[in-house]
N, CA, C and O atoms as CSV, one atom per row, in Angstrom:
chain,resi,resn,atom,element,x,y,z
A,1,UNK,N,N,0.838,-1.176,0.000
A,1,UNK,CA,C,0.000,0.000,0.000
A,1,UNK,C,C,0.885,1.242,0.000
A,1,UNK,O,O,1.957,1.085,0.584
A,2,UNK,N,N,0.638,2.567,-0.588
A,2,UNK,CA,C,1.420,3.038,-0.802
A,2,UNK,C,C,1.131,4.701,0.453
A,2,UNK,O,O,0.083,5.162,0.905
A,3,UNK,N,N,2.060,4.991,0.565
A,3,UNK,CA,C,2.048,5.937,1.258
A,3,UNK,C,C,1.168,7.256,1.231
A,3,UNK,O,O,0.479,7.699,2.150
A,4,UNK,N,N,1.418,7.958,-0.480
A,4,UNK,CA,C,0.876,8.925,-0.583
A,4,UNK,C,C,-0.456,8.473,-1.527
A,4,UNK,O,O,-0.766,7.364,-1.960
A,5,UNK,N,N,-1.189,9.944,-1.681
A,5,UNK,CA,C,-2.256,9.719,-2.471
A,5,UNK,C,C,-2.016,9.738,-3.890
A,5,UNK,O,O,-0.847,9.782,-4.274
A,6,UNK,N,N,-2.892,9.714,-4.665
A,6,UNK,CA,C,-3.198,9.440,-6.041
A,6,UNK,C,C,-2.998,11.114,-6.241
A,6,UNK,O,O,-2.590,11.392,-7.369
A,7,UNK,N,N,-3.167,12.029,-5.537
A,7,UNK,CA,C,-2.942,13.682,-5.651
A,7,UNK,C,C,-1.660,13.934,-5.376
A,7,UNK,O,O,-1.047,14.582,-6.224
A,8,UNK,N,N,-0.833,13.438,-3.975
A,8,UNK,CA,C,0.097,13.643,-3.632
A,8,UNK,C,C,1.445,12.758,-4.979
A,8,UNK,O,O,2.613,13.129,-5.089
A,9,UNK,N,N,0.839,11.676,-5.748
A,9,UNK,CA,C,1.718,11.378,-7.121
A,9,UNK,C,C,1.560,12.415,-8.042
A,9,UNK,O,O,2.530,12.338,-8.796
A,10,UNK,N,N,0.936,13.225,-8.332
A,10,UNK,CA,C,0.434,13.658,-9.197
A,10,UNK,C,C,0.968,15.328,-9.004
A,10,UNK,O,O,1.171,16.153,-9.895
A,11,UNK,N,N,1.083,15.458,-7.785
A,11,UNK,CA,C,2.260,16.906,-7.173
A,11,UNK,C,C,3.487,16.764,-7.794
A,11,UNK,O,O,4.119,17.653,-8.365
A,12,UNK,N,N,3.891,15.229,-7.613
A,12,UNK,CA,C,5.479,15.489,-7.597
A,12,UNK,C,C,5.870,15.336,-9.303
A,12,UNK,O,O,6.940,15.668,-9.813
A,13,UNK,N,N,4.523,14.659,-10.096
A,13,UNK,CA,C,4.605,15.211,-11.572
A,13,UNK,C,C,4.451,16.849,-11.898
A,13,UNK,O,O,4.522,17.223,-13.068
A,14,UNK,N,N,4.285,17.597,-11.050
A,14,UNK,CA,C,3.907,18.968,-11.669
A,14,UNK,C,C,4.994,19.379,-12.587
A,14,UNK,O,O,6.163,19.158,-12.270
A,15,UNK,N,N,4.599,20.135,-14.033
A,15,UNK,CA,C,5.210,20.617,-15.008
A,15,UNK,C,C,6.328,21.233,-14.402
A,15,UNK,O,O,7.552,21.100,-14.396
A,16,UNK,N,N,5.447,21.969,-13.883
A,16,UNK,CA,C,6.652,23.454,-13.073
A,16,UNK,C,C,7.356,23.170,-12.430
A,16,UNK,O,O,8.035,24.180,-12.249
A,17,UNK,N,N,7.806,22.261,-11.768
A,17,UNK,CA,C,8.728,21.353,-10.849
A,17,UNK,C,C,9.712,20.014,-11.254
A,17,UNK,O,O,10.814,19.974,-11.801
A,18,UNK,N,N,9.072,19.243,-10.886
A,18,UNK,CA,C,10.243,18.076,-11.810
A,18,UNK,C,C,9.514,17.667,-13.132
A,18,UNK,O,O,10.125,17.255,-14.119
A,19,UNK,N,N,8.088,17.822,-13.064
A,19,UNK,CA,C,7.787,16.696,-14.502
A,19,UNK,C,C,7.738,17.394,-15.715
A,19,UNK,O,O,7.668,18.622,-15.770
A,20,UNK,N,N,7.779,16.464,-16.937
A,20,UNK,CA,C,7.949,17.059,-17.814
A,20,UNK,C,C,6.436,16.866,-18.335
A,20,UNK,O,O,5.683,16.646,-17.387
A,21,UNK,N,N,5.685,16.893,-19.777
A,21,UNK,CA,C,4.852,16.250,-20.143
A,21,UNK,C,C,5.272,15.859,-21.414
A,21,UNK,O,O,6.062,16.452,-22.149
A,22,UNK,N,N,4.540,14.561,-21.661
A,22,UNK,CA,C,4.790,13.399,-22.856
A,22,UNK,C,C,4.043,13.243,-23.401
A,22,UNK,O,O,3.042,13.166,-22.689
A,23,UNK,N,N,3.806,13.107,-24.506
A,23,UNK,CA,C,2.356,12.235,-25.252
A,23,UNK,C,C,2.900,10.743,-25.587
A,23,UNK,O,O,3.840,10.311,-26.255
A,24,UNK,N,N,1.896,10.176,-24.832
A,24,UNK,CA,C,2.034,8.541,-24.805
A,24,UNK,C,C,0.978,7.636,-25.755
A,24,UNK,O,O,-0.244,7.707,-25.624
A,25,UNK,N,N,1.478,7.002,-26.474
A,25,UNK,CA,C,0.656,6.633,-27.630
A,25,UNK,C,C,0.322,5.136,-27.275
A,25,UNK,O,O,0.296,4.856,-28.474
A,26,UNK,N,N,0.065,4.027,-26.721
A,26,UNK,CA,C,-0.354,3.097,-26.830
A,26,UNK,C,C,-0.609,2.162,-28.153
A,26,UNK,O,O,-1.611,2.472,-28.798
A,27,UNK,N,N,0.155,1.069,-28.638
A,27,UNK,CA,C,-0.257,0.446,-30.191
A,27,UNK,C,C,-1.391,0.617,-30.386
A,27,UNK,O,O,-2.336,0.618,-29.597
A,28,UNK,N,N,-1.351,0.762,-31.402
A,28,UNK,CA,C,-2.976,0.722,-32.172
A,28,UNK,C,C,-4.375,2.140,-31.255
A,28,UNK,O,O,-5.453,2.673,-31.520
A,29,UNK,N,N,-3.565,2.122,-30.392
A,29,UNK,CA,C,-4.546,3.871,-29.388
A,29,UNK,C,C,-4.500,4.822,-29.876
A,29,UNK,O,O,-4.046,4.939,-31.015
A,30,UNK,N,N,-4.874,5.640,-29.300
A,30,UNK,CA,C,-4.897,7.118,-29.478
A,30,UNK,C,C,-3.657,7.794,-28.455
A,30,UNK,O,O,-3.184,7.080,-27.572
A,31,UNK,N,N,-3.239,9.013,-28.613
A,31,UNK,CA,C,-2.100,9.657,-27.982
A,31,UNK,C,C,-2.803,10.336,-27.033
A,31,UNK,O,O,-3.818,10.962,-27.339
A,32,UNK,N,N,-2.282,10.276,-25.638
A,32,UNK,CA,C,-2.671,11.125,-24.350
A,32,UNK,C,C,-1.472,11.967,-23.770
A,32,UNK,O,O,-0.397,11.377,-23.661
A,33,UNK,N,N,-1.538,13.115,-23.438
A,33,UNK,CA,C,-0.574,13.695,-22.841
A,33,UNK,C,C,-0.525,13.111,-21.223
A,33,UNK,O,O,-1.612,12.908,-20.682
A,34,UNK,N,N,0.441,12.903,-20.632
A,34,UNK,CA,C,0.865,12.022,-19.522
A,34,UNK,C,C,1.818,12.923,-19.186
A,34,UNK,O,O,2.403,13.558,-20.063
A,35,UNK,N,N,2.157,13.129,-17.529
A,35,UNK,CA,C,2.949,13.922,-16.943
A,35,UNK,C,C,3.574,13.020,-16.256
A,35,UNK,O,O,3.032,12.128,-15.602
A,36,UNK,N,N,5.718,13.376,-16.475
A,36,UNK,CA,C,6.547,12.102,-15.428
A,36,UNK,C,C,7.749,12.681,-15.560
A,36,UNK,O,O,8.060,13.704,-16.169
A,37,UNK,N,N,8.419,11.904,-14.907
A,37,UNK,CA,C,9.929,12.781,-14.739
A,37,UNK,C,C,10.695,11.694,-15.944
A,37,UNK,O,O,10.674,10.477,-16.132
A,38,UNK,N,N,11.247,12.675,-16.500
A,38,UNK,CA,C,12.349,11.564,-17.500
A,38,UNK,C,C,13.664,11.946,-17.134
A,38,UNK,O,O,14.005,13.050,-16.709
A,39,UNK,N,N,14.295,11.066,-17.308
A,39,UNK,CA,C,15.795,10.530,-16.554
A,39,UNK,C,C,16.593,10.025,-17.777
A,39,UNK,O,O,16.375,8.956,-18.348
A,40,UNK,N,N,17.684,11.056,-18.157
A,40,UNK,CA,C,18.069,10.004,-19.125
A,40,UNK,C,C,20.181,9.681,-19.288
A,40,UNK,O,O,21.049,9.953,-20.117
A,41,UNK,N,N,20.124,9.060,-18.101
A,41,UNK,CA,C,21.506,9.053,-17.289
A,41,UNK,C,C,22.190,8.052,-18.223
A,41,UNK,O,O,21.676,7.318,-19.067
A,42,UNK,N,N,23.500,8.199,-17.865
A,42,UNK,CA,C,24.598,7.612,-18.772
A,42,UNK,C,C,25.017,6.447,-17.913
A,42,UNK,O,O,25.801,6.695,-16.997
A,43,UNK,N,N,24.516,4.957,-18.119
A,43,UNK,CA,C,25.077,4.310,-17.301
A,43,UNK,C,C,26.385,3.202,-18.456
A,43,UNK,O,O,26.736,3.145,-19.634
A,44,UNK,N,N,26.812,2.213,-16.572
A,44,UNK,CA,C,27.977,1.504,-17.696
A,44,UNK,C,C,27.212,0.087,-18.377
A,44,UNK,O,O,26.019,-0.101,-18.144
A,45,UNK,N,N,27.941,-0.815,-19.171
A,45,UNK,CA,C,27.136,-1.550,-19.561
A,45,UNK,C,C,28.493,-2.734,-20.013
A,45,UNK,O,O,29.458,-2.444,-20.720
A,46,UNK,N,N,28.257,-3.882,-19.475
A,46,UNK,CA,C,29.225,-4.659,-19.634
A,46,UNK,C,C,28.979,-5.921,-21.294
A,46,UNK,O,O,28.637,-7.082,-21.519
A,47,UNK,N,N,29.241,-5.208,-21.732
A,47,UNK,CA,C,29.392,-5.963,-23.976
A,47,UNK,C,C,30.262,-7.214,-23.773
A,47,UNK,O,O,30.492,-7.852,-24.801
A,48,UNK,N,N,30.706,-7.604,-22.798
A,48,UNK,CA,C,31.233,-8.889,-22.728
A,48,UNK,C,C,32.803,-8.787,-23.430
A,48,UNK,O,O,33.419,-9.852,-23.453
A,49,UNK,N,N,33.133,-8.207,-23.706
A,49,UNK,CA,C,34.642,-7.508,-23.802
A,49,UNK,C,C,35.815,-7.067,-23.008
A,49,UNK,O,O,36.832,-6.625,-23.542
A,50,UNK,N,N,35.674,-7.182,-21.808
A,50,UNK,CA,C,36.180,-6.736,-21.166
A,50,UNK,C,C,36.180,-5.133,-20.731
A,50,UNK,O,O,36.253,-4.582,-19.632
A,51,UNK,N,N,36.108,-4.811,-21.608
A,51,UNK,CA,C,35.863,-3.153,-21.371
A,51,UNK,C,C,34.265,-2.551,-21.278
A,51,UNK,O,O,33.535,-2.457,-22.265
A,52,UNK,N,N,33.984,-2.272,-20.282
A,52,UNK,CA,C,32.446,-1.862,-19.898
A,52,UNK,C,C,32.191,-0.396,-21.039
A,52,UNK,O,O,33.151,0.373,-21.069
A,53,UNK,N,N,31.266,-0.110,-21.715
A,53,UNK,CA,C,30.509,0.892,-22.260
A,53,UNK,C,C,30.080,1.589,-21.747
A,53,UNK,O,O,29.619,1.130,-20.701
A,54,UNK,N,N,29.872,2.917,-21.903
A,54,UNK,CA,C,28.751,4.065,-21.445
A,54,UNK,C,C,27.589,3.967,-22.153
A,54,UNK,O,O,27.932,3.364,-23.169
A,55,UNK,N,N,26.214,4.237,-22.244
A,55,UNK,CA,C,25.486,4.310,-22.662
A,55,UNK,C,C,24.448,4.760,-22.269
A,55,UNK,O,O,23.929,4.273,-21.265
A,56,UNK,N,N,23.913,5.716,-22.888
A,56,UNK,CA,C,22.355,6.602,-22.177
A,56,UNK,C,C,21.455,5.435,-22.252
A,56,UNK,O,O,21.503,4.537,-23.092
A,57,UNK,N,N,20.516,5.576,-21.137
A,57,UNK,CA,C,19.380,4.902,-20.392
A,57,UNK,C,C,17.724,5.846,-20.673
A,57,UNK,O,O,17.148,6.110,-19.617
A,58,UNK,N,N,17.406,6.057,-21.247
A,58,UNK,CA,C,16.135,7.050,-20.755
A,58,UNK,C,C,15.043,5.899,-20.378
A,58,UNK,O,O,14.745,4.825,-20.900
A,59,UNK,N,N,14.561,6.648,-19.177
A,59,UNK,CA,C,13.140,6.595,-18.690
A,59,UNK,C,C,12.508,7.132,-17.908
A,59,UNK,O,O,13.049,7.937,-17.149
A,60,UNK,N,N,11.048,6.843,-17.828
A,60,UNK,CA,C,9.941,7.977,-18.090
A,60,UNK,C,C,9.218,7.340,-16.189
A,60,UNK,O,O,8.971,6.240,-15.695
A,61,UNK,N,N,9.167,8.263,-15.884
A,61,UNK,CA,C,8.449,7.544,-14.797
A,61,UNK,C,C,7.037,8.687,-14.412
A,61,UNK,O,O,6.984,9.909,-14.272
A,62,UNK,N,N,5.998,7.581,-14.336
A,62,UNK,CA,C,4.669,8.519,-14.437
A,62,UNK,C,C,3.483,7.667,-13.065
A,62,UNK,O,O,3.763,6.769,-12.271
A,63,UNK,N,N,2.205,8.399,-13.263
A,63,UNK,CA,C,1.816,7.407,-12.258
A,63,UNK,C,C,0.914,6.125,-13.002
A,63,UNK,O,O,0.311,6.249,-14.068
A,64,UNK,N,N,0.968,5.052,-12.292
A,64,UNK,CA,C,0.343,3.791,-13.219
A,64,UNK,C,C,-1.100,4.108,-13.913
A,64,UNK,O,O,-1.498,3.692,-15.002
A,65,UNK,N,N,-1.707,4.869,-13.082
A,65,UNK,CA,C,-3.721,5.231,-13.633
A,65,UNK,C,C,-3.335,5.577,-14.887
A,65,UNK,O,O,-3.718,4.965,-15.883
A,66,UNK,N,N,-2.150,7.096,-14.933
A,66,UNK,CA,C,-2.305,7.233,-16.719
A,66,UNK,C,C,-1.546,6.371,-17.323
A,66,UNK,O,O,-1.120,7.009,-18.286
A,67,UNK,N,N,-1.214,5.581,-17.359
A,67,UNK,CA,C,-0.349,3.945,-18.353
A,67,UNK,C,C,-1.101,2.886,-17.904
A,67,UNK,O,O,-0.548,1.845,-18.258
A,68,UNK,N,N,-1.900,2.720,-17.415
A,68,UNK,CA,C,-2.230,1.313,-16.811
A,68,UNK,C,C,-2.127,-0.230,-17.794
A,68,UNK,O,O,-1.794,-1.361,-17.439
A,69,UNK,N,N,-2.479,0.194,-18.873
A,69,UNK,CA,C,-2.220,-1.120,-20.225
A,69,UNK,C,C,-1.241,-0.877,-20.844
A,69,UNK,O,O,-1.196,-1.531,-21.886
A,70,UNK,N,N,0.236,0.286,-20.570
A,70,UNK,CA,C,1.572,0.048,-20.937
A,70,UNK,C,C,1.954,-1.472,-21.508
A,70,UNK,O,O,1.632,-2.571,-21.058
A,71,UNK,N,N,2.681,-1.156,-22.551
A,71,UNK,CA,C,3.067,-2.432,-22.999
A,71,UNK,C,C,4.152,-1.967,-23.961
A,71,UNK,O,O,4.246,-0.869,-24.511
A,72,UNK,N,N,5.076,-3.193,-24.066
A,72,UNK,CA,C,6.349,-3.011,-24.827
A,72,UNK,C,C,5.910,-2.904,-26.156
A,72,UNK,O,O,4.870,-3.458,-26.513
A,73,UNK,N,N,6.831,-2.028,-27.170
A,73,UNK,CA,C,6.459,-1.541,-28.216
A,73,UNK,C,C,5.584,-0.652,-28.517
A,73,UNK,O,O,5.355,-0.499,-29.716
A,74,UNK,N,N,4.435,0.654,-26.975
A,74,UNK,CA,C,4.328,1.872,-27.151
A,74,UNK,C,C,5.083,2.576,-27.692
A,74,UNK,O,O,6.191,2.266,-28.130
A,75,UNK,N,N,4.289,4.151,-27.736
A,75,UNK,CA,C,5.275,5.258,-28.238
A,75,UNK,C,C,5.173,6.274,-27.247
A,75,UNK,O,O,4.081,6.655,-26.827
A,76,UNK,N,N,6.503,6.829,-26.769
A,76,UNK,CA,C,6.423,8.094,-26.162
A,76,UNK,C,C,6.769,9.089,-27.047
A,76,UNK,O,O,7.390,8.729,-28.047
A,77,UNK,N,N,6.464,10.478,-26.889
A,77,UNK,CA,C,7.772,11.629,-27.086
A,77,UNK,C,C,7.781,12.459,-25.917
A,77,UNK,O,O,6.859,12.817,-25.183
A,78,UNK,N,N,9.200,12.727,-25.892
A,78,UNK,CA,C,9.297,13.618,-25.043
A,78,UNK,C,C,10.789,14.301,-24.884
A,78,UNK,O,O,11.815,13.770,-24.459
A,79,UNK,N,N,10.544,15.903,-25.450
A,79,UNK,CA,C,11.078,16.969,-25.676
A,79,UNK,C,C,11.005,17.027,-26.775
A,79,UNK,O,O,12.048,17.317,-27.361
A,80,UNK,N,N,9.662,16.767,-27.665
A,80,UNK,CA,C,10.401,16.681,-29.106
A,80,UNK,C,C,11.032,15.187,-29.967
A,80,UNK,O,O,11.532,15.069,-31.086
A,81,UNK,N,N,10.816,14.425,-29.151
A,81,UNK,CA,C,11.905,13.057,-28.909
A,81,UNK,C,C,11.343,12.070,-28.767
A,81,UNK,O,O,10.899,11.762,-27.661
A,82,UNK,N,N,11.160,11.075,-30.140
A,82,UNK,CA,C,10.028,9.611,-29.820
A,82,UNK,C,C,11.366,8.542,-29.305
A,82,UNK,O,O,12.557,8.355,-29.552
A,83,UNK,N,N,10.242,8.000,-28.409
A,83,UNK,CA,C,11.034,6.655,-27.891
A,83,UNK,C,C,10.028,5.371,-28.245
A,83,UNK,O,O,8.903,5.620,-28.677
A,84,UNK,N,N,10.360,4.315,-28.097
A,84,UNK,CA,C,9.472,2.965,-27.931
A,84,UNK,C,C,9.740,2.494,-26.434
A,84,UNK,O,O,10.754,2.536,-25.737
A,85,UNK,N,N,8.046,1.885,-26.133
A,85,UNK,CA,C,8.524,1.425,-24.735
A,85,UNK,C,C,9.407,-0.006,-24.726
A,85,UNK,O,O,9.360,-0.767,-25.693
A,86,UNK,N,N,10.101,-0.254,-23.703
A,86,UNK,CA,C,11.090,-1.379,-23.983
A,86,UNK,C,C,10.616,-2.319,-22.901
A,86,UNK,O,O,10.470,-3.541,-22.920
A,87,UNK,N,N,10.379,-1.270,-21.790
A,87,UNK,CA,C,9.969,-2.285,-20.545
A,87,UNK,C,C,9.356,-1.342,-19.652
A,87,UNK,O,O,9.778,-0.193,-19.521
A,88,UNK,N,N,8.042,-1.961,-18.832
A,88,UNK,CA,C,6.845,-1.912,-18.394
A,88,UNK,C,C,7.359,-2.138,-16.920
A,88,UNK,O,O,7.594,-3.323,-16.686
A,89,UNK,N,N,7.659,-0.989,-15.535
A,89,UNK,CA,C,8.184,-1.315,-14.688
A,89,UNK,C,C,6.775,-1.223,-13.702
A,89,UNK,O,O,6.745,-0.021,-13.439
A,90,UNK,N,N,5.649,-1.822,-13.049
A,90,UNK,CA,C,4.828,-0.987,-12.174
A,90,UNK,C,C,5.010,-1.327,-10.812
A,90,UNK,O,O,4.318,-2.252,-10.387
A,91,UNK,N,N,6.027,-0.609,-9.820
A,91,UNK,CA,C,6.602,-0.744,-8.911
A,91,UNK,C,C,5.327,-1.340,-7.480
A,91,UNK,O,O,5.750,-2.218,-6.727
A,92,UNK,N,N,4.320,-0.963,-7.318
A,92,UNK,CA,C,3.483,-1.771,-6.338
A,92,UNK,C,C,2.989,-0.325,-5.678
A,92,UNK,O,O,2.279,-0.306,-4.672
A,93,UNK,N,N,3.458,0.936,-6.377
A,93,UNK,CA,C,2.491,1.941,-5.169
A,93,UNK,C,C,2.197,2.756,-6.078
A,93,UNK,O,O,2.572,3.919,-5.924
A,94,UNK,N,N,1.587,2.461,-7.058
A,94,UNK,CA,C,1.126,3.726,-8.456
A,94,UNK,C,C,1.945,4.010,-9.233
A,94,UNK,O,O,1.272,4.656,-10.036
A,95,UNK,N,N,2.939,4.008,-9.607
A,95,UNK,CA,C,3.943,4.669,-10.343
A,95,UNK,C,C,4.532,3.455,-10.999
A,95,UNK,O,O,4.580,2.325,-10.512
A,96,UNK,N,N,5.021,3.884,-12.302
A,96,UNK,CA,C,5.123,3.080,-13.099
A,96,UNK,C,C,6.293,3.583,-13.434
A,96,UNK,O,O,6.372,4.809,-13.358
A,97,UNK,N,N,7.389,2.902,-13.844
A,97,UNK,CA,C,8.704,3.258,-14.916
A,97,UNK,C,C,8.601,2.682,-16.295
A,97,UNK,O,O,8.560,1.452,-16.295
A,98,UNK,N,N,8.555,3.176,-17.300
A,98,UNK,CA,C,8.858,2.902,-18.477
A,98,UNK,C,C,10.578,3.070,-18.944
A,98,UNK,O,O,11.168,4.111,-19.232
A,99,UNK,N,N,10.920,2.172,-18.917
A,99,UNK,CA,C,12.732,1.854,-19.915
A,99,UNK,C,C,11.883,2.244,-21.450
A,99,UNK,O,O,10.733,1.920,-21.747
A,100,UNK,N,N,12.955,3.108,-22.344
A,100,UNK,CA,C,12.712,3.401,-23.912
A,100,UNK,C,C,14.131,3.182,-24.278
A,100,UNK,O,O,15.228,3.227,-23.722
A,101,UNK,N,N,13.573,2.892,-25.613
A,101,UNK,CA,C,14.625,3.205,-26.424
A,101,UNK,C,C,14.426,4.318,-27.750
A,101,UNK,O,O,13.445,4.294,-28.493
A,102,UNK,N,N,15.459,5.194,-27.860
A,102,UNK,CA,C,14.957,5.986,-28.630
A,102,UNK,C,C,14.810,5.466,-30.437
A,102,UNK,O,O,15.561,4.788,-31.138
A,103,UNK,N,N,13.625,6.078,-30.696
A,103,UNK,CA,C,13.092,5.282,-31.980
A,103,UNK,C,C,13.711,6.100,-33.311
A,103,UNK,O,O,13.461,5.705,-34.450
């Protein structure tokens, strides 16, 4: 059960503060604008080479009500910027992470 409310998720999306807004397209749906923080950090990544990679990570984290039928192979954009969803994270207290890759 999760701590805050369905209002108190929905604060810490505010535009004006951390979230950004996205239009999230669902296969075969229609596009909804969706508010979440996107993250799009440089992590390492081990290619089996011995030498680990850098590589940007983006993802979108929003609350689960607006994604609830997320599924791999959506569409986001955001900044201008389409991604595909890659992976469907819904952590157990409303909030959902979407992993993309940019399309």
């Amino acid at each position: 059960m999760a701590v805050e409310t369905a209002a108190d998720r929905a604060y810490m999306l505010n535009i004006g503060d951390w979230g950004v807004a996205a239009t999230y397209t669902p296969s075969g749906g229609s596009p909804a604008t969706v508010n979440g923080i996107f993250d799009n950090d440089i992590v390492e990544v081990d290619a089996g080479g011995g030498v680990p990679m850098a590589v940007r990570q983006p993802r979108f984290v929003c609350r689960e009500a607006d994604i609830s039928s997320a599924a791999d192979g959506d569409a986001i954009t955001i900044n201008s910027v389409n991604y595909t969803v890659r992976v469907v994270d819904h952590d157990g207290t409303g909030m959902t992470t979407l992993v993309l890759e940019r399309a």
